[in-house]
N, CA, C and O atoms as a GROMACS GRO file, in nm:
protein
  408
    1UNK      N    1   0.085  -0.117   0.000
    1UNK     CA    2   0.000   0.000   0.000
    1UNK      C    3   0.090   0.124   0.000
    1UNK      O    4   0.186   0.118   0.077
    2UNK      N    5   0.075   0.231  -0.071
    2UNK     CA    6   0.127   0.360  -0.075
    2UNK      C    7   0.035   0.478  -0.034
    2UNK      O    8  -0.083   0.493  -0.065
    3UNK      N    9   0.115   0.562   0.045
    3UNK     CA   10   0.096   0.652   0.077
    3UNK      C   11   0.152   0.822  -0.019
    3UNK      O   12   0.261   0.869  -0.051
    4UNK      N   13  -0.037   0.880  -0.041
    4UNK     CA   14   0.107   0.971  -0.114
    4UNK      C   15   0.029   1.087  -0.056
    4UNK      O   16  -0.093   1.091  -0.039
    5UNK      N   17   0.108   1.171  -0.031
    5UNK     CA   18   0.114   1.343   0.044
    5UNK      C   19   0.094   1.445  -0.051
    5UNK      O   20   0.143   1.442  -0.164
    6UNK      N   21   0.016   1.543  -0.004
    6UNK     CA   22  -0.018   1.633  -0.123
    6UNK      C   23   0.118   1.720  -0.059
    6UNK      O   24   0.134   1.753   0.058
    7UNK      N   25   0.222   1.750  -0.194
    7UNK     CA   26   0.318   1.830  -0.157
    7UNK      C   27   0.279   1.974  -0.071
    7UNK      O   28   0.357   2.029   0.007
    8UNK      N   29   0.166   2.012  -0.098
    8UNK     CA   30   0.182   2.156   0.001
    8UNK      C   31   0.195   2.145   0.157
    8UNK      O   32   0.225   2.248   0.218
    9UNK      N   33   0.176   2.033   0.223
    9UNK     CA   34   0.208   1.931   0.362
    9UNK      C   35   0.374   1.957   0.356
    9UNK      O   36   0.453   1.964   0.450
   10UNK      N   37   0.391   1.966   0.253
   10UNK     CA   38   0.585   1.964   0.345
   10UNK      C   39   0.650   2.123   0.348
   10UNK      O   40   0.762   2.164   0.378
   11UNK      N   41   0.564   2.173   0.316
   11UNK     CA   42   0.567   2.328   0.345
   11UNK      C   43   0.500   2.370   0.466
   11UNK      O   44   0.411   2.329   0.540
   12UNK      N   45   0.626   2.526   0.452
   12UNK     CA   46   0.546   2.566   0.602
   12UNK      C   47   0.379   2.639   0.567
   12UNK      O   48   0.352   2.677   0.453
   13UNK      N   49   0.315   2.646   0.642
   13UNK     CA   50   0.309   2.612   0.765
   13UNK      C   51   0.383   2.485   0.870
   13UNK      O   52   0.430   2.499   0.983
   14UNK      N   53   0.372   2.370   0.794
   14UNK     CA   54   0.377   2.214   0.829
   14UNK      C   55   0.571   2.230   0.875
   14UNK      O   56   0.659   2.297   0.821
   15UNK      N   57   0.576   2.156   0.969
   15UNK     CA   58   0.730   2.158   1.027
   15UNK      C   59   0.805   2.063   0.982
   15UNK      O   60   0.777   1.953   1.029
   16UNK      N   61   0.925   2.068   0.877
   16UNK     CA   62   0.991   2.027   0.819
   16UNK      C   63   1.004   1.889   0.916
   16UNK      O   64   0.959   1.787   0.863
   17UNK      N   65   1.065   1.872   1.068
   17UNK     CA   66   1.090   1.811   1.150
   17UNK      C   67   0.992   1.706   1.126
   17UNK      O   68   1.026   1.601   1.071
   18UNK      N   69   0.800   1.742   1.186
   18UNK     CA   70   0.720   1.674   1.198
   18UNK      C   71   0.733   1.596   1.036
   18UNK      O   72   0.752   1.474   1.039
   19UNK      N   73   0.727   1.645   0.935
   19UNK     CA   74   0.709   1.571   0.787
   19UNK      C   75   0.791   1.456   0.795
   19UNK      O   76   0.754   1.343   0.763
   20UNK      N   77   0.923   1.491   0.844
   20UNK     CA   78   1.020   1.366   0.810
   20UNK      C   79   1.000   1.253   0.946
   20UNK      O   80   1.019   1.132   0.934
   21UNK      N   81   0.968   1.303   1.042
   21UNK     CA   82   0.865   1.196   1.174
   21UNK      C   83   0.810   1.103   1.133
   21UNK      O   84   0.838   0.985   1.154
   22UNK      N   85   0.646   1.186   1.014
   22UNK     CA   86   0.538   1.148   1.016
   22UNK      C   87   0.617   1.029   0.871
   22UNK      O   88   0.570   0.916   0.857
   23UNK      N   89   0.724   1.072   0.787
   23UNK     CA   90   0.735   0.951   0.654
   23UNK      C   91   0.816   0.794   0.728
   23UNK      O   92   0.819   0.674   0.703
   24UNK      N   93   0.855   0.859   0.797
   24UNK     CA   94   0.947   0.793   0.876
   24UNK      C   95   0.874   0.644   0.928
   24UNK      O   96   0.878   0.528   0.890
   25UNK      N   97   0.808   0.716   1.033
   25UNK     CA   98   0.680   0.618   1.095
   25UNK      C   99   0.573   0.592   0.989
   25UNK      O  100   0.465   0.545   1.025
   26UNK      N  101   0.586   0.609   0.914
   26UNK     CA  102   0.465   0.516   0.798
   26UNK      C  103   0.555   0.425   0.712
   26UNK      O  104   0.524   0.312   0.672
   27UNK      N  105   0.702   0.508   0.683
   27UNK     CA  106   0.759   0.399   0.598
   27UNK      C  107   0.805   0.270   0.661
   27UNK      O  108   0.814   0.167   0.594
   28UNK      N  109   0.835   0.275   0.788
   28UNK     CA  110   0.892   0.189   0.841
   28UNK      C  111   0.759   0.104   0.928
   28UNK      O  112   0.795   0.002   0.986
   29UNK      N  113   0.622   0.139   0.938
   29UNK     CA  114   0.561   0.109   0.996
   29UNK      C  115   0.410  -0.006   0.927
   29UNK      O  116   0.354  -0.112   0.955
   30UNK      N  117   0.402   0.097   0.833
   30UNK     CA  118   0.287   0.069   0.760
   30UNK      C  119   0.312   0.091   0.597
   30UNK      O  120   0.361  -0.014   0.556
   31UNK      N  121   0.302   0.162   0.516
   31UNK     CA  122   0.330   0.162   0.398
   31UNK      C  123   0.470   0.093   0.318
   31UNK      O  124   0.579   0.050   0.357
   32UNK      N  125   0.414   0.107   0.206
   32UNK     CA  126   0.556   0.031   0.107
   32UNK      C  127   0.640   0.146   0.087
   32UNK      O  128   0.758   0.157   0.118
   33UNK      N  129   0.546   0.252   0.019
   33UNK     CA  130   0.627   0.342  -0.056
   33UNK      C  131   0.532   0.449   0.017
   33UNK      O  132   0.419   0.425   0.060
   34UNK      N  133   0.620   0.606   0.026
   34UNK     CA  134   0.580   0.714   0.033
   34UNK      C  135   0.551   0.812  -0.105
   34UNK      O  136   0.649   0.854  -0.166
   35UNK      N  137   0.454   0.835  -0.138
   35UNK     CA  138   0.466   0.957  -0.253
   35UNK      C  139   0.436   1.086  -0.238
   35UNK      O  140   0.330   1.105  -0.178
   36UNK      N  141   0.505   1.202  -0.280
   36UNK     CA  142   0.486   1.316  -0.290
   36UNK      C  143   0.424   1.340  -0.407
   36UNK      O  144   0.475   1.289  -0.507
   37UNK      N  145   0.301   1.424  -0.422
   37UNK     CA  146   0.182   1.457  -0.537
   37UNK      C  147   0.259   1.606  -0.565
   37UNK      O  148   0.237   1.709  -0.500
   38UNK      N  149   0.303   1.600  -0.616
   38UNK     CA  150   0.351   1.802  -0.710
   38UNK      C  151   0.279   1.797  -0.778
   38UNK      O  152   0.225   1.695  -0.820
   39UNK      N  153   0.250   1.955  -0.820
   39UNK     CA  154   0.189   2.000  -0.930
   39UNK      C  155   0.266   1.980  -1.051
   39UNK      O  156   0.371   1.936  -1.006
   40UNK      N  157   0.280   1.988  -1.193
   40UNK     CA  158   0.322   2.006  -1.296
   40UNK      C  159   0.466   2.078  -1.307
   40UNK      O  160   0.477   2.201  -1.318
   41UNK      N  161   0.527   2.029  -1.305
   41UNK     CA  162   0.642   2.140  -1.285
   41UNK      C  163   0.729   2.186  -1.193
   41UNK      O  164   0.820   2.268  -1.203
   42UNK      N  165   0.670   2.092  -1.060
   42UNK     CA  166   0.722   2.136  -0.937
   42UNK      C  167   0.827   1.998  -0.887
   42UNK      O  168   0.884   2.002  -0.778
   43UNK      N  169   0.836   1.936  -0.937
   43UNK     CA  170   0.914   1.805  -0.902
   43UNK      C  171   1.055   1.848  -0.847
   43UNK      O  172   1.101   1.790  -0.749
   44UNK      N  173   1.120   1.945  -0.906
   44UNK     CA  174   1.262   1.972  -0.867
   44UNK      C  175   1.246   2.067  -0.761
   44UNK      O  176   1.308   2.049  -0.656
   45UNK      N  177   1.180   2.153  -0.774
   45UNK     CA  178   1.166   2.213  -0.677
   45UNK      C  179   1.195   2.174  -0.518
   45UNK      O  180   1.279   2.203  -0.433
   46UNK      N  181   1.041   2.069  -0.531
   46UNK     CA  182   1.020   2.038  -0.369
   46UNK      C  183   1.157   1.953  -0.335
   46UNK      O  184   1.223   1.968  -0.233
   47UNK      N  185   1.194   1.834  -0.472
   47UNK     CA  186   1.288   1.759  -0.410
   47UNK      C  187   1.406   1.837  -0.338
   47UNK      O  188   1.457   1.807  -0.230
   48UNK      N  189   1.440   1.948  -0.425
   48UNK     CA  190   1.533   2.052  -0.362
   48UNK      C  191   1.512   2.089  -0.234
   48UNK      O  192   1.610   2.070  -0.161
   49UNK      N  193   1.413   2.137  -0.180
   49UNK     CA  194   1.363   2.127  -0.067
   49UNK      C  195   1.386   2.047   0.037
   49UNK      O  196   1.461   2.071   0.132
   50UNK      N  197   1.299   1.918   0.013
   50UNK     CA  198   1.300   1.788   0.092
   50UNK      C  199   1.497   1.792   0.111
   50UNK      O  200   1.564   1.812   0.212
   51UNK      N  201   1.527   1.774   0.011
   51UNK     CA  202   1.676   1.780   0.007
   51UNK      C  203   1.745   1.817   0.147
   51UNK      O  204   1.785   1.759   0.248
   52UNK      N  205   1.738   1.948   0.094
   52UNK     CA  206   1.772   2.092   0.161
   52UNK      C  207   1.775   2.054   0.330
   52UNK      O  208   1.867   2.080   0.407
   53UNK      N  209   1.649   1.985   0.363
   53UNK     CA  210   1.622   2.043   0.499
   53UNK      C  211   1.665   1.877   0.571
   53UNK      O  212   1.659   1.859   0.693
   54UNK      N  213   1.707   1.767   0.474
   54UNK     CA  214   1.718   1.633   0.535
   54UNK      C  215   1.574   1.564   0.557
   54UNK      O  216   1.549   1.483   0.646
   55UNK      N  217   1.465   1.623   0.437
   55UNK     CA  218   1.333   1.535   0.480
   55UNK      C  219   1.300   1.464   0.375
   55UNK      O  220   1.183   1.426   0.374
   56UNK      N  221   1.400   1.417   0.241
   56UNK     CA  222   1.399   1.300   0.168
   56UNK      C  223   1.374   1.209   0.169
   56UNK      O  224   1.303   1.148   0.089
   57UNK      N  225   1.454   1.155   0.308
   57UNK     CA  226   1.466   0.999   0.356
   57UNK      C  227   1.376   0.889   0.307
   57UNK      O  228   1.405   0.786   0.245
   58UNK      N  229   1.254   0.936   0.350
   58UNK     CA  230   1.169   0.838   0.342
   58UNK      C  231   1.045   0.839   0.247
   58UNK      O  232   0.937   0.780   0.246
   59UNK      N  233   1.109   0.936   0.164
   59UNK     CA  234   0.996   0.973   0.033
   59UNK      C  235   1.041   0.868  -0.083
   59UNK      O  236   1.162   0.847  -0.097
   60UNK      N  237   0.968   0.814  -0.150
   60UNK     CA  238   1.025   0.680  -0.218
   60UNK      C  239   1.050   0.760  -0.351
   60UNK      O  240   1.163   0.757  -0.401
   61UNK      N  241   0.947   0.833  -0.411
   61UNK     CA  242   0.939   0.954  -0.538
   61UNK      C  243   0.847   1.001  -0.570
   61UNK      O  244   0.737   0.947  -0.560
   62UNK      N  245   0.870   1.131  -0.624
   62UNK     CA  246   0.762   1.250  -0.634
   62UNK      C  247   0.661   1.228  -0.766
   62UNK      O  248   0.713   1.186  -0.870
   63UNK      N  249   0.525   1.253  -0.763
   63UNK     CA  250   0.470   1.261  -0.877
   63UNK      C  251   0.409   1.359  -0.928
   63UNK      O  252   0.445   1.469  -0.886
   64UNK      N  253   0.311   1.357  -1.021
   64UNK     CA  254   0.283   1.473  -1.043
   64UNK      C  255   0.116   1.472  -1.082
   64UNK      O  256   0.090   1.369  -1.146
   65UNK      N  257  -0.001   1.556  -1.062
   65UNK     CA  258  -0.061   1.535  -1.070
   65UNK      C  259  -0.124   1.418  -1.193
   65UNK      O  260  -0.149   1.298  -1.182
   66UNK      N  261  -0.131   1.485  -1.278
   66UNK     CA  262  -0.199   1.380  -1.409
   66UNK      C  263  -0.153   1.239  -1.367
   66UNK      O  264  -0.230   1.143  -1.369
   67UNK      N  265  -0.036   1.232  -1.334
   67UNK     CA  266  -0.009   1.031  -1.308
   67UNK      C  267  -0.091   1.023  -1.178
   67UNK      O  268  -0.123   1.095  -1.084
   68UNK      N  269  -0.112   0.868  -1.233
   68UNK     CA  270  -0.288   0.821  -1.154
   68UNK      C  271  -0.150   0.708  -1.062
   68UNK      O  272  -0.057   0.641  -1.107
   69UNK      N  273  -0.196   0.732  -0.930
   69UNK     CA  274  -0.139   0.624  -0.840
   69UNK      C  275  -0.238   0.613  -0.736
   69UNK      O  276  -0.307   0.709  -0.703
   70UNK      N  277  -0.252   0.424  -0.647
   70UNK     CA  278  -0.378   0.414  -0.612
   70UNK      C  279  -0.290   0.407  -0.465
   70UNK      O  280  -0.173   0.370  -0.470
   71UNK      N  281  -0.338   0.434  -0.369
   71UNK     CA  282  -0.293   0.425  -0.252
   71UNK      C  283  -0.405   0.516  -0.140
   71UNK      O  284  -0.522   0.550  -0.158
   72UNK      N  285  -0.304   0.539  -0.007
   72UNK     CA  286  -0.412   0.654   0.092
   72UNK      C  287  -0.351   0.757   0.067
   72UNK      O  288  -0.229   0.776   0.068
   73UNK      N  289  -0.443   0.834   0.042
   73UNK     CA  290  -0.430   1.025  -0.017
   73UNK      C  291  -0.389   1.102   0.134
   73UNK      O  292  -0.472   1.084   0.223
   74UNK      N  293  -0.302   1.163   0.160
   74UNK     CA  294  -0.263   1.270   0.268
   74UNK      C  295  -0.279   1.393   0.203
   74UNK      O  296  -0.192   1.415   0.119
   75UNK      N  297  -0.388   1.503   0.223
   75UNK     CA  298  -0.395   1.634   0.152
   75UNK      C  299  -0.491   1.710   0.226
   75UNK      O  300  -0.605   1.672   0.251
   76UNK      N  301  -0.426   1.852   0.271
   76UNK     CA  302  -0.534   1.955   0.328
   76UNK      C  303  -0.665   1.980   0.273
   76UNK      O  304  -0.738   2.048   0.345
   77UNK      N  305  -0.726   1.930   0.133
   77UNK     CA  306  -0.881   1.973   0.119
   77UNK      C  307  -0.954   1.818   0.067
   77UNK      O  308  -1.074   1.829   0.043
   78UNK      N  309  -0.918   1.731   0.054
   78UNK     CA  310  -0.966   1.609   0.041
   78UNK      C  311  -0.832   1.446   0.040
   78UNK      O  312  -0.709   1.446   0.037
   79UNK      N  313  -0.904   1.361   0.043
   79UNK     CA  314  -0.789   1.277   0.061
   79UNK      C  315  -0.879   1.183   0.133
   79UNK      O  316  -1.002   1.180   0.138
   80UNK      N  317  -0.790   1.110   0.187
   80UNK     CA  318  -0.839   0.982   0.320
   80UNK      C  319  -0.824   1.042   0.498
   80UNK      O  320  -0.884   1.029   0.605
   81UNK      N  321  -0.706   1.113   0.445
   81UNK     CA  322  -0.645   1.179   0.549
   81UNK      C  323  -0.639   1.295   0.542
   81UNK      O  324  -0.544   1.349   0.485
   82UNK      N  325  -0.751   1.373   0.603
   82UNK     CA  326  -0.752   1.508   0.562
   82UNK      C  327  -0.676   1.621   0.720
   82UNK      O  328  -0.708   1.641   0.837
   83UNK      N  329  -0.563   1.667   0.623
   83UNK     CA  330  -0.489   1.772   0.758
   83UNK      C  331  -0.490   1.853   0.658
   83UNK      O  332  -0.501   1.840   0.536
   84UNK      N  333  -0.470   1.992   0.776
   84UNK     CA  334  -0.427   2.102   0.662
   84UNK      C  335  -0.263   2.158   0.718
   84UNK      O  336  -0.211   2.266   0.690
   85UNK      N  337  -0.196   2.032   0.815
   85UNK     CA  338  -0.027   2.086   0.800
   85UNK      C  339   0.001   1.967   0.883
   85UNK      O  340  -0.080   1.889   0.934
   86UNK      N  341   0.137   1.966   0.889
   86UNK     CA  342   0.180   1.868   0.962
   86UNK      C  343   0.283   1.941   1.057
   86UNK      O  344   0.382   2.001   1.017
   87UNK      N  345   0.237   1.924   1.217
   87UNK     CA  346   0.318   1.970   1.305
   87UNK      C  347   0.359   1.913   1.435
   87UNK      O  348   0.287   1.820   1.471
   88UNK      N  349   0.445   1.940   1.507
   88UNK     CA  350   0.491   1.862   1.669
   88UNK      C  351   0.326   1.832   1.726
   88UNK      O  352   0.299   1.724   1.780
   89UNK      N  353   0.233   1.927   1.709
   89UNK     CA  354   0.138   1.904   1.776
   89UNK      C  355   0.000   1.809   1.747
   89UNK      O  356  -0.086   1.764   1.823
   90UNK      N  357   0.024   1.798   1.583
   90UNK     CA  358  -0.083   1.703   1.558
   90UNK      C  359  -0.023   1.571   1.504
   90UNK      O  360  -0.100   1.490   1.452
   91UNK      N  361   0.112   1.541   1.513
   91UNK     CA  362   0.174   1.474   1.501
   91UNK      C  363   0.120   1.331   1.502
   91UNK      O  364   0.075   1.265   1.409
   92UNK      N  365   0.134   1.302   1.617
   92UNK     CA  366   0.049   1.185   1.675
   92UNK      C  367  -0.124   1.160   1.674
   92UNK      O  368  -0.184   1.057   1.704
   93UNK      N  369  -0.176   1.282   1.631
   93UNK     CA  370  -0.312   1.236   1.541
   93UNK      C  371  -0.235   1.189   1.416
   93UNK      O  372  -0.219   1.067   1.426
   94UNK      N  373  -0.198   1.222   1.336
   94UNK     CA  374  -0.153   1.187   1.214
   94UNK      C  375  -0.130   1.026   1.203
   94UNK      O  376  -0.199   0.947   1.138
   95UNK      N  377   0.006   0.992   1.295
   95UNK     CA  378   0.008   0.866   1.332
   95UNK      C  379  -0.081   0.777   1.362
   95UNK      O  380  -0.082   0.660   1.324
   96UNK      N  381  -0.180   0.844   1.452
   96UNK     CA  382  -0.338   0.781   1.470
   96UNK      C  383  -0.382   0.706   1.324
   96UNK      O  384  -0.386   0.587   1.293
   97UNK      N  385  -0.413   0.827   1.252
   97UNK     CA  386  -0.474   0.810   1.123
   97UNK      C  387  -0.441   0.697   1.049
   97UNK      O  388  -0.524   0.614   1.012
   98UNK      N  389  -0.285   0.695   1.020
   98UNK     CA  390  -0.190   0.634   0.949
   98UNK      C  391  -0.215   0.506   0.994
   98UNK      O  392  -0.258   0.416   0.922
   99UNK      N  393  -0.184   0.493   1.130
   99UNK     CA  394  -0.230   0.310   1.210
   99UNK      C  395  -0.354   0.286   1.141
   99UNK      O  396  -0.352   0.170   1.099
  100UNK      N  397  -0.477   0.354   1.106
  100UNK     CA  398  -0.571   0.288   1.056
  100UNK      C  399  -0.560   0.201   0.947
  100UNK      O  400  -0.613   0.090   0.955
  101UNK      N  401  -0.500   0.236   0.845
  101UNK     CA  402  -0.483   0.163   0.756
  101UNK      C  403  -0.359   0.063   0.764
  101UNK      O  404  -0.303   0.020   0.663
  102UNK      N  405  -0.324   0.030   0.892
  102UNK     CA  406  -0.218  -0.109   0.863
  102UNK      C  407  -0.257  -0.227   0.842
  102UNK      O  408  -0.175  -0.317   0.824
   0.00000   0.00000   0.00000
């Protein structure tokens, strides 16, 4: 089963720290693969990012909207898992969430 994150989750608002927590504990816990959803164009970007801050690790690879992948959706306005950031404080709801589907 894959998990994929709507890239605006690894932005702030959302705490670089908590993002690489929350891939961490799903990759190693529950999911196969992690995916990051970019928009069109944004693939280098975020990876630069993720890069940047050491929150790669556990992202398996980025996609982009139009490619169809079936898994649980992580995204602030619809999804399975609906947050609108990822932080120290909702952290462990998140994890909550995530245990559901093991």
């Amino acid at each position: 089963m894959k998990l994929i994150i709507d890239s605006v989750l690894c932005e702030p608002p959302s705490e670089i720290s908590a993002f690489r927590d929350a891939t961490l504990y799903g990759k190693v816990y529950i999911f196969e693969d992690i995916l990051l959803n970019c928009r069109v164009g944004t693939k280098t970007l975020y990876w630069n990012w993720l890069k940047q801050y050491g929150a790669h690790d556990f992202v398996s690879y980025l996609i982009t909207d139009p490619e169809e992948e079936s898994g649980i959706y992580m995204g602030p306005h619809k999804g399975d898992i609906i947050i609108s950031k990822i932080c120290s404080f909702n952290l462990s709801k998140i994890i909550s969430l995530m245990n559901f589907y093991r």
